[in-house]
C-alpha positions in Angstrom: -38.8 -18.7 -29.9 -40.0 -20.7 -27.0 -36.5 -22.7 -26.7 -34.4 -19.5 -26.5 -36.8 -17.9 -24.4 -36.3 -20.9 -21.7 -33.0 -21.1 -21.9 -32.6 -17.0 -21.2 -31.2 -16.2 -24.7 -32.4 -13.9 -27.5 -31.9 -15.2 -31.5 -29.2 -13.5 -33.7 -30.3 -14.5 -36.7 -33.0 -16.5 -38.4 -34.8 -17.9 -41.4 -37.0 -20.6 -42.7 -36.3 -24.3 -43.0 -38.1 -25.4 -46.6 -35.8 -26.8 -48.6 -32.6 -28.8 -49.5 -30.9 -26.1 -49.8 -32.0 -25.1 -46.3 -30.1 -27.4 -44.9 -27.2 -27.3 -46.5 -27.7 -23.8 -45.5 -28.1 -24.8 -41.8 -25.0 -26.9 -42.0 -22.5 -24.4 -43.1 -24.4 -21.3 -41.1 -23.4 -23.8 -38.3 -19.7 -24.7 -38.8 -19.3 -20.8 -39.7 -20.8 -19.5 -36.4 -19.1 -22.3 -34.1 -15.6 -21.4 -35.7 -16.5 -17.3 -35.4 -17.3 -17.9 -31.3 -13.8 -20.2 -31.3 -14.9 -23.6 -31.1 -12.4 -26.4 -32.1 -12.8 -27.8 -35.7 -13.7 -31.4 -34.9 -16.6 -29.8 -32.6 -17.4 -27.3 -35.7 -17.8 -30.4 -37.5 -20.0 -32.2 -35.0 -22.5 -29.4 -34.7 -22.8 -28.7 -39.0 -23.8 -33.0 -38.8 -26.2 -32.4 -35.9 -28.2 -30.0 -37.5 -27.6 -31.6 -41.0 -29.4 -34.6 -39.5 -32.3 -33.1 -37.3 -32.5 -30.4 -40.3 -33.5 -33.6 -42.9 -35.3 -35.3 -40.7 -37.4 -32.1 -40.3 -37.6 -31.3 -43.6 -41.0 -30.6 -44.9 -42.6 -29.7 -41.3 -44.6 -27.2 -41.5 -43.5 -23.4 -40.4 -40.1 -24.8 -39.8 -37.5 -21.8 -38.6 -34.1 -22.3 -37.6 -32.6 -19.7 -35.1 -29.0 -18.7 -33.6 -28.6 -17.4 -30.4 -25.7 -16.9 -27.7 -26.4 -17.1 -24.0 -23.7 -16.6 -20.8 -25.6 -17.5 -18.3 -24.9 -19.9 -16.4 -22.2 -20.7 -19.1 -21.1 -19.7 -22.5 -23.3 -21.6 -25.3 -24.0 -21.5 -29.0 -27.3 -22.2 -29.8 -29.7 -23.6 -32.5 -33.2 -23.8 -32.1 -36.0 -25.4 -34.9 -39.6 -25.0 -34.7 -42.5 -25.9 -36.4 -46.2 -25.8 -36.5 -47.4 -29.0 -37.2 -48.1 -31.9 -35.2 -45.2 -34.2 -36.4 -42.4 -35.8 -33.8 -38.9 -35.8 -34.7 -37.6 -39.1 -36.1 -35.6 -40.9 -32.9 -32.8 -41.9 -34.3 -32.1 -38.2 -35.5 -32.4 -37.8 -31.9 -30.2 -40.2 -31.2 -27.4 -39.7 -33.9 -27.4 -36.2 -32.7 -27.4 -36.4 -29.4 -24.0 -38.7 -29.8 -22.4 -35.2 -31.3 -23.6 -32.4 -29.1 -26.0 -31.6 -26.5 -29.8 -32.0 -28.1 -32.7 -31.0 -26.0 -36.1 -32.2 -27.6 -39.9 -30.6 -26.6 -42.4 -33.3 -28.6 -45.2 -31.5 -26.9 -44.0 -27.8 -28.0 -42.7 -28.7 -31.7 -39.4 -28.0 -30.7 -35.2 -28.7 -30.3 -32.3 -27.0 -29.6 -28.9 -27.8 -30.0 -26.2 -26.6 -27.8 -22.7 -26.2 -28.0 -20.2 -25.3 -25.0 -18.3 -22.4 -25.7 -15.1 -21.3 -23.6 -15.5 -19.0 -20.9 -13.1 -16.0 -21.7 -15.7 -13.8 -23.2 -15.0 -14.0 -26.9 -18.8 -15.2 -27.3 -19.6 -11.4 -26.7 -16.9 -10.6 -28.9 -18.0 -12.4 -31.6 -21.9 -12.4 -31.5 -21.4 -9.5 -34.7 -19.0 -12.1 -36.4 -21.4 -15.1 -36.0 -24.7 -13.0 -37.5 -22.3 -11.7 -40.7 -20.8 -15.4 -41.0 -24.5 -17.0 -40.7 -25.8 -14.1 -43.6 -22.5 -15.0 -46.5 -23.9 -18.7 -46.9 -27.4 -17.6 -48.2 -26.4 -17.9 -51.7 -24.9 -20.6 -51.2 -25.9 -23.7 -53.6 -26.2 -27.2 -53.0 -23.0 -28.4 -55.5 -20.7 -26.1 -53.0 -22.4 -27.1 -49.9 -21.6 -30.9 -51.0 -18.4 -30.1 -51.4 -17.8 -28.4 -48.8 -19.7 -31.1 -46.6 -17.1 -33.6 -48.3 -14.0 -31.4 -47.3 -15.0 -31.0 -43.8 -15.2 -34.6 -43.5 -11.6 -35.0 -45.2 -10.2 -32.5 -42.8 -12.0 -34.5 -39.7 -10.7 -37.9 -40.9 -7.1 -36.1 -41.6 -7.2 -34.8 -38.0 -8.4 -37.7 -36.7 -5.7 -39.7 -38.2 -3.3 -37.6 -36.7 -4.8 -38.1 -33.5 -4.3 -41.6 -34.3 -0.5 -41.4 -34.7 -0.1 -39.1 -32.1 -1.4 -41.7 -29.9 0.1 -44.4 -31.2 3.1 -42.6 -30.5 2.4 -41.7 -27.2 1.3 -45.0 -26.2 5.0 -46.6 -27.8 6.6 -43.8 -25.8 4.4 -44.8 -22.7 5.7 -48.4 -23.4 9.4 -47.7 -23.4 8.9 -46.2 -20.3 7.4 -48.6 -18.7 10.2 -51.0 -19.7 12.5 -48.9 -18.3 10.5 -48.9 -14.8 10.3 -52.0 -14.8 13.8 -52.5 -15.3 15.0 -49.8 -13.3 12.9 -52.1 -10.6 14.0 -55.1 -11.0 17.8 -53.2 -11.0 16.7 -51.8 -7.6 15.4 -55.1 -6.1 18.9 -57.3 -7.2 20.7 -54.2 -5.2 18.4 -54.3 -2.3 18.3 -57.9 -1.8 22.3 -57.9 -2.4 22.9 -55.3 0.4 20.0 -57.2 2.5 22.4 -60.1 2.2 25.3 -58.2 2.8 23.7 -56.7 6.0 22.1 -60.2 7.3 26.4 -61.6 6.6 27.6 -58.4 8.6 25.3 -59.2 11.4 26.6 -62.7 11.6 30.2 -61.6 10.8 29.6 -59.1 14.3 28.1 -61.6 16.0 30.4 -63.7 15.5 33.7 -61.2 16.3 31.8 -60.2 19.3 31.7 -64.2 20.1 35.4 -63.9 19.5 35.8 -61.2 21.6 34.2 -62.0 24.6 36.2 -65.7 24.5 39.2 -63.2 24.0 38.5 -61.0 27.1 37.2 -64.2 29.0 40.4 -66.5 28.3 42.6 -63.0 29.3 40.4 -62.9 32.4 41.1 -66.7 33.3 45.1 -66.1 31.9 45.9 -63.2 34.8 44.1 -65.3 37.1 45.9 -68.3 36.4 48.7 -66.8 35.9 49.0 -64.5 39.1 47.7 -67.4 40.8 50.7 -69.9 40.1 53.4 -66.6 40.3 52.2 -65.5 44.1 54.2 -69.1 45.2 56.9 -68.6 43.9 57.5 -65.0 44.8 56.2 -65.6 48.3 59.1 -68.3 48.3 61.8 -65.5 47.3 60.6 -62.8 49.8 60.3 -64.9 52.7 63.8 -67.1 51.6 65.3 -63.9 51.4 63.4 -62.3 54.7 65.2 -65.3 56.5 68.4 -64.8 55.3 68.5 -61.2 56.4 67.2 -62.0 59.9 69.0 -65.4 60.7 72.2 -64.2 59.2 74.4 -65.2 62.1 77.3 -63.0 61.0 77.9 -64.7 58.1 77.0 -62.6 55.3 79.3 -59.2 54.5 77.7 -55.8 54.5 77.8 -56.3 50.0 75.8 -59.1 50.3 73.3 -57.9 52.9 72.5 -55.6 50.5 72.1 -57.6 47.8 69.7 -59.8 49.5 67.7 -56.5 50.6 67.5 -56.1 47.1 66.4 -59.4 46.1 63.7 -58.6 49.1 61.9 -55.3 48.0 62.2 -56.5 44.6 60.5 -59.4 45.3 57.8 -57.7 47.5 57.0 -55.1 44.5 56.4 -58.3 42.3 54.5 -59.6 44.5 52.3 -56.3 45.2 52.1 -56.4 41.2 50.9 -59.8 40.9 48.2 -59.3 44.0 46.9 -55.8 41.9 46.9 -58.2 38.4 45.3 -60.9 40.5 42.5 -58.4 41.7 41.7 -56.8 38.3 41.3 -60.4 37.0 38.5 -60.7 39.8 37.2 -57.4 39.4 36.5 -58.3 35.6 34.9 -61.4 35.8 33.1 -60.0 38.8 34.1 -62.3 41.6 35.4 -59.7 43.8 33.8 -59.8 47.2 33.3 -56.7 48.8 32.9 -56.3 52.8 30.5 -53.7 53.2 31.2 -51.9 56.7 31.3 -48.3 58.4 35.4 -47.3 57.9 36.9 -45.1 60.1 38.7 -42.5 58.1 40.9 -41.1 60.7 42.4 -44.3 61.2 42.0 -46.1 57.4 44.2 -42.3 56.3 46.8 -42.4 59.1 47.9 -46.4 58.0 47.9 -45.0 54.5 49.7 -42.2 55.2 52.6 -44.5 56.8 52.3 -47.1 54.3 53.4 -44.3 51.8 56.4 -42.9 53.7 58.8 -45.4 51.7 58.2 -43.6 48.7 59.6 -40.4 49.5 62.8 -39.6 49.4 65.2 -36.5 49.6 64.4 -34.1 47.0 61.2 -35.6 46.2 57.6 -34.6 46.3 56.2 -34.1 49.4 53.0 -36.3 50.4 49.9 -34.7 52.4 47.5 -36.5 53.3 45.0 -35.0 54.9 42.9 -35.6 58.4 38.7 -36.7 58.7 36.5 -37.0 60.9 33.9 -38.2 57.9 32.2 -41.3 57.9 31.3 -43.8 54.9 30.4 -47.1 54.7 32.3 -49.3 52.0 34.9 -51.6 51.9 37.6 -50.0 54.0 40.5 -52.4 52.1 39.2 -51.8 48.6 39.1 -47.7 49.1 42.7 -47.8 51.0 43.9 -50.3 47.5 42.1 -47.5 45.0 43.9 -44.0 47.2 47.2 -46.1 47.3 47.2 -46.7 43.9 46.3 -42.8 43.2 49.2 -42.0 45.7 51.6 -43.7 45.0 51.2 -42.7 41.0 51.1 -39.2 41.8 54.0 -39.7 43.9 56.1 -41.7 40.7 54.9 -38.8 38.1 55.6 -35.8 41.1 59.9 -35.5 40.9 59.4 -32.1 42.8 56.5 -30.1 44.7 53.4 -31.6 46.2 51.1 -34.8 46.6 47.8 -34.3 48.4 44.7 -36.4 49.6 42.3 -34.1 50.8 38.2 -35.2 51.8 35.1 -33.4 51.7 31.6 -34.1 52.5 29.3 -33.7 49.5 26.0 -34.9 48.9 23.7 -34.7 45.3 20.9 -36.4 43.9 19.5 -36.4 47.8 22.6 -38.8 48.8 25.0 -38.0 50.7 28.5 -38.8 49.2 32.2 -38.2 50.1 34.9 -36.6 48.0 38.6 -37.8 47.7 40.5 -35.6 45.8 44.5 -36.6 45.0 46.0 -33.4 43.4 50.0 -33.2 42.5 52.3 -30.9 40.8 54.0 -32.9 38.7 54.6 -33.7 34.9 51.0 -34.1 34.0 49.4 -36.1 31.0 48.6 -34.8 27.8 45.1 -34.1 26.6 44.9 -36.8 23.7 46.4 -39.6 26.0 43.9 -38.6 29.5 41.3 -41.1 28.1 43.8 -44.2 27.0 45.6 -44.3 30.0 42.6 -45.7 31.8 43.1 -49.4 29.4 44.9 -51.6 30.8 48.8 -51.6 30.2 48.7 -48.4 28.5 51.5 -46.4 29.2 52.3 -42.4 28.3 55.2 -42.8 25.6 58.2 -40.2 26.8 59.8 -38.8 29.6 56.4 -39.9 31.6 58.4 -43.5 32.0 61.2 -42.5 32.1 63.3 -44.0 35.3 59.4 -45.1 36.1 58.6 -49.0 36.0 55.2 -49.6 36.0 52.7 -52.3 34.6 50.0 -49.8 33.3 47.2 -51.2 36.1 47.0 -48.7 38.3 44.5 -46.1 37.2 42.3 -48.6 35.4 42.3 -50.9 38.5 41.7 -48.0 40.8 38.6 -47.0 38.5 37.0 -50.7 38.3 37.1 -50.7 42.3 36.0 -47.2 42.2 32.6 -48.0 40.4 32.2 -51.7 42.3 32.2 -49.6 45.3 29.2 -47.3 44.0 31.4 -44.5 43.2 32.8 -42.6 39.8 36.9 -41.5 39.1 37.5 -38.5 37.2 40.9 -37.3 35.5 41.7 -33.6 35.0 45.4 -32.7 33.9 47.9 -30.4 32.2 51.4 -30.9 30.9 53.7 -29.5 33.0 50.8 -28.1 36.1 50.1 -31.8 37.6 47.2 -33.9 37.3 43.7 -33.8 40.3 41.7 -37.3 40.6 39.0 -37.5 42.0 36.8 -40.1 43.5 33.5 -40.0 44.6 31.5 -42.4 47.0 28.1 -43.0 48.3 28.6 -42.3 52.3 25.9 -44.6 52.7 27.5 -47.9 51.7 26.3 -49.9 48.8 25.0 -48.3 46.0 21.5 -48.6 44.7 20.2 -50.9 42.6 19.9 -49.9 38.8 16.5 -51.4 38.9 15.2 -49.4 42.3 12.6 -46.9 41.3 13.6 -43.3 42.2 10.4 -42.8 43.1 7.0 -45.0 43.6 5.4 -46.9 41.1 1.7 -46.8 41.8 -0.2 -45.1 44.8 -1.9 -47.6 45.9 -1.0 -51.6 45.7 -3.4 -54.0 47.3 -2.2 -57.6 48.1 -4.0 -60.1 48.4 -2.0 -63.3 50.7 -3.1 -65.1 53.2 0.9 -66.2 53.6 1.7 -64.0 57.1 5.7 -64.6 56.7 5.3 -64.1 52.7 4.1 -60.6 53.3 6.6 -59.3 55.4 9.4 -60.6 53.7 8.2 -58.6 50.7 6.8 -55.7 52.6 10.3 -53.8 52.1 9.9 -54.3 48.3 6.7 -53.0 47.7 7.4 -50.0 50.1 10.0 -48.7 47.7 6.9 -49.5 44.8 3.8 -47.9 46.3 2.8 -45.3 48.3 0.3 -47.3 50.2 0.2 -50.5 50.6 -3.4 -52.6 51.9 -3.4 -56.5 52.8 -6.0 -58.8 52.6 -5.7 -62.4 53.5 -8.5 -63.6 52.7 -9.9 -63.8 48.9 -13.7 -63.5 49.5 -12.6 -59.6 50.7 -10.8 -58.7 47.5 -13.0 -57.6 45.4 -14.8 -55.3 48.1 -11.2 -54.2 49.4 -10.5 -53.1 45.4 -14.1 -51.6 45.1 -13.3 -49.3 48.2 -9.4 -48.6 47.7 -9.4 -47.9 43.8 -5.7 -49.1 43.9 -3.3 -48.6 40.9 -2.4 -52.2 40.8 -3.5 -55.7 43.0 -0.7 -58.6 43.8 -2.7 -62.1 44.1 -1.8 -65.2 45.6 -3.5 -68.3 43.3 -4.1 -70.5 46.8 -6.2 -68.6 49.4 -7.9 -70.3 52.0 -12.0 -69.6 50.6 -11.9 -68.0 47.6 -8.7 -68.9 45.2 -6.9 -66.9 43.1 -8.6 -68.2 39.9 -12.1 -67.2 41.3 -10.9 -63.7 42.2 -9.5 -63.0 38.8 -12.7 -64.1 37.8 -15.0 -61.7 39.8 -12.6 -58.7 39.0 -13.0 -59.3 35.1 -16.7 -59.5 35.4 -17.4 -56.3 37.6 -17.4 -53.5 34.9 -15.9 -51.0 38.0 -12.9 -53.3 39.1 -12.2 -55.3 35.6 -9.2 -52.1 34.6 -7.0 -52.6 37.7 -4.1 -54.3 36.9 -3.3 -57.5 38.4 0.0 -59.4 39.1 0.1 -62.8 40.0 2.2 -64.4 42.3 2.9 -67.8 43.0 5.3 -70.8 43.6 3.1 -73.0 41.6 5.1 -74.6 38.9 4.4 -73.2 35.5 3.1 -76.8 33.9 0.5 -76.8 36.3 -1.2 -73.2 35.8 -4.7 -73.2 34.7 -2.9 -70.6 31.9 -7.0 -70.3 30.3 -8.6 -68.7 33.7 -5.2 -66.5 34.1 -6.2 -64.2 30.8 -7.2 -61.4 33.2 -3.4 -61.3 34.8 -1.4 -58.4 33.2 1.5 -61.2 34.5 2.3 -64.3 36.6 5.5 -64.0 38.6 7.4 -66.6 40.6 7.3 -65.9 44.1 11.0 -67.7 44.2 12.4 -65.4 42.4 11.0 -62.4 42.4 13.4 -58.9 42.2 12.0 -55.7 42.2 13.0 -54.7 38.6 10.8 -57.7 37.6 7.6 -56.6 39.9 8.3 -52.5 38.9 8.1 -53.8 35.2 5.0 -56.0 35.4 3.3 -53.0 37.7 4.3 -50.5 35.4 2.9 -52.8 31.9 6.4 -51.9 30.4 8.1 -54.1 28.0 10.6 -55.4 30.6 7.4 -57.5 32.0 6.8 -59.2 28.8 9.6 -62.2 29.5 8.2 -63.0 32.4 4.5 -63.3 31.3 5.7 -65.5 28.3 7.8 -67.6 30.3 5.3 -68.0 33.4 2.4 -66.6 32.6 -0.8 -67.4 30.6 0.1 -68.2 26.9 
């Protein structure tokens, strides 16, 4: 048959087409040879009313032949061919009625149609090609009473399983329902407990916010108490020392050796109070920062040898004995503020130290390419347990124990020594050990003040043009942009920037807005609109106020800085493009 043949498949079985009992022949042949290859009985049932209808509407064609054929290639398929002789075209909607059930391909020129149905691709179509040419055979005697009925049954068992179908969707769709209403719930549940912990979170901010408010009034009032505080004490106690200084010295005979001694007690006593409030006064300052420091070279021969003597009252027979050691080393700092944080160390090694040794030894040092000085303060006495080395750095904090006992103290010492310790650039470390003795030791820049937290370790950019025409301007910020760039090239005149940029391909550009021929704005201008020169960063200095920038011709500046006051965390930011730029290019630059 010309259908098979184009379609690469060779009929199983055959037979005319003539009658009414032909095609209920053709039905059942159909359903029997779909259900032998394994096709699902709703599809069995599609294909037996395809052919049904093309069958009828074929019915009296003549040389009609209906053929069955399997094929594999490319897939699996069942098919049914009809041919005829005659020159008669098949009835659209047969066509059409058909073609809603299975595949129908339709030749009006060749007299011929084939029906195909997919079969599934785990080889039981070769299986069962035997099966489908025996099941085809049994119907021939069949007659048209059965063939009714057994149309009528088919459709029974297709509207059966299509009511289950029904159900079973139904049910699905209820159980698809309930499941949504359960999502949904289970959202909305999740929502009320994120927008509850959102609110708790936003009430935990402020709580913080405001404890920290609390806090810092706390520790600002405590600040302003000691001050206040040691403040009106020094009077008084200068008033007892020096009442009682006078008595001693313009005694005139008239005191008894007892009450000499007395008053040399009311004396020292009064002099350690007074040494107390002075360290309690400076820790107040050191806190709210208003401690000055005199920054100057020290001479540590000297600056040891007073400290050394001042020391001598502590000893006593029996008691530790106090080295201090000899240097020829040289540092810049605060000579009063280094002898205040070794005496404290001393004299506290020296209270803790019943027995054995106190030293104070120096050593040159240097790290991080500076050079630095070492004071180490080692003893052999009690030492300070592990747990407690961090706490006794708070203020007032005291080791519980036989550490205080006999021992008056306040608790200051090692926390003050460590706040003048890091004013004056430097760091204080603690190592210890019950019952071994306790090393400190502090560590200074040689070199004086320490440098800036905002000073670049290295330069910025490579190259930084400036473009001034301000002489005195230039070289009072020529130290800054030293420690920036690499090179630095000035131009005072802005009719030369652009050709100064074009042959310097610097990293960055400074600009002054008022230049004596070409101004700021129309240098900005030529740089955005020279496709070579418009990616170089610019920075914009001036004292103009911000109200009176032309902010629209200023879109070009990366940002606009206030020559006033300008710091060189502020320029390194705004050369750099980091984030720390951004305030000041809201604040004064271009909106």
């Amino acid at each position: 048959m010309n259908s098979f043949t184009a379609l690469g498949a060779d009929p199983l079985v055959s037979f005319p087409l003539t009658t009414e009992q032909d095609v209920f022949l053709l039905r059942r042949s159909g359903k029997s040879a779909a259900e032998a290859l394994g096709v699902e009985k709703q599809d069995q049932i599609r294909l037996a009313t395809a052919l049904s209808e093309l069958g009828r509407d074929l019915l009296g064609s003549d040389g009609l032949t209906v053929a069955f054929g399997v094929t594999r290639r490319p897939l699996p398929l069942l098919l049914v061919g009809m041919d005829w002789t005659e020159d008669r075209d098949l009835g659209g909607e047969a066509v059409q009625a058909a073609s809603r059930l299975v595949a129908v391909h339709y030749t009006p020129s060749e007299h011929t149609v084939t029906v195909e149905q997919p079969l599934a691709s785990d080889g039981r179509a070769a299986e069962a090609i035997a099966q489908v040419r025996e099941a085809v055979l049994a119907h021939t005697e069949a007659g048209a009473p059965d063939d009714s009925r057994a149309q009528t049954s088919d459709l029974i068992a297709a509207l059966v399983e299509s009511r289950a179908q029904r159900e079973e969707l139904r049910r699905l769709n209820d159980e698809l329902e309930e499941t949504n209403r359960g999502v949904v719930a289970l959202y909305s549940e999740l929502s009320e407990e994120l927008e509850e912990t959102n609110r708790g979170v936003v009430a935990l901010y402020a709580e913080l916010e405001e404890k920290s408010r609390l806090l810092r009034e706390a520790s600002e009032a405590k600040t302003r108490f000691w001050a206040n505080v040691s403040h009106e004490l020094r009077t008084p106690v200068n008033s007892v020392v020096g009442l009682a200084r006078l008595l001693i010295e313009f005694d005139g005979g008239g005191l008894d050796e007892e009450q000499r001694r007395q008053i040399g007690l009311i004396s020292a006593s009064g002099a350690t109070l007074l040494a107390l409030v002075d360290e309690l006064l400076d820790v107040a300052k050191a806190e709210s920062g208003r401690l000055e420091l005199h920054w100057a070279p020290v001479d540590l021969r000297a600056a040891l040898g007073q400290l050394r003597g001042t020391l001598r009252g502590y000893e006593s027979p029996g008691a530790a004995e106090l080295i201090v050691a000899e240097s020829g080393l040289s540092i810049v700092s605060d000579e009063v503020m280094l002898i205040r944080v070794l005496r404290n160390l001393l004299s506290n090694a020296l209270k803790f130290t019943p027995s054995g040794t106190v030293r104070l030894d120096v050593a040159a040092d240097r790290a991080d390419g500076r050079d630095r000085i070492v004071f180490t303060v080692s003893d052999t006495g009690i030492g300070i347990p592990e747990d407690e080395q961090q706490q006794i750095f708070e203020e007032f904090y005291q080791v519980r124990g036989t550490h205080q006992r006999g021992r008056s103290g306040t608790g200051l010492g090692l926390p003050y020594a460590r706040r003048l310790t890091e004013l004056l650039g430097g760091s204080l470390e603690l190592t210890s050990e019950p019952g071994s003795g306790t090393v400190v030791t502090v560590t200074l820049p040689a070199d004086g003040r320490p440098a800036a937290p905002d000073e670049p370790a290295t330069p910025v950019v490579a190259v930084l043009v400036t473009v001034d025409d301000d002489d005195s301007f230039r070289a009072s910020i020529r130290p800054l942009l030293d420690r920036l760039a690499g090179r630095v090239v000035e131009v005072a005149e802005g009719g030369r920037a652009s050709e100064t940029v074009r042959r310097e391909s610097p990293d960055a550009v400074l600009l002054d807005l008022h230049l004596p021929d070409l101004d700021g704005y129309g240098v900005l201008a030529e740089l955005a609109a020279d496709p070579a020169l418009a990616a170089v960063p610019v920075v914009v200095l001036t004292s103009t106020p911000p109200g009176d920038l032309d902010r629209d011709r200023l879109t070009h500046a990366r940002a606009v800085l206030d020559k006033g006051s300008l710091s060189l965390h502020e320029l390194a930011a705004a050369l750099t493009g980091s984030s720390d730029a951004e305030p000041a290019r809201r604040e004064k630059g271009p909106a």
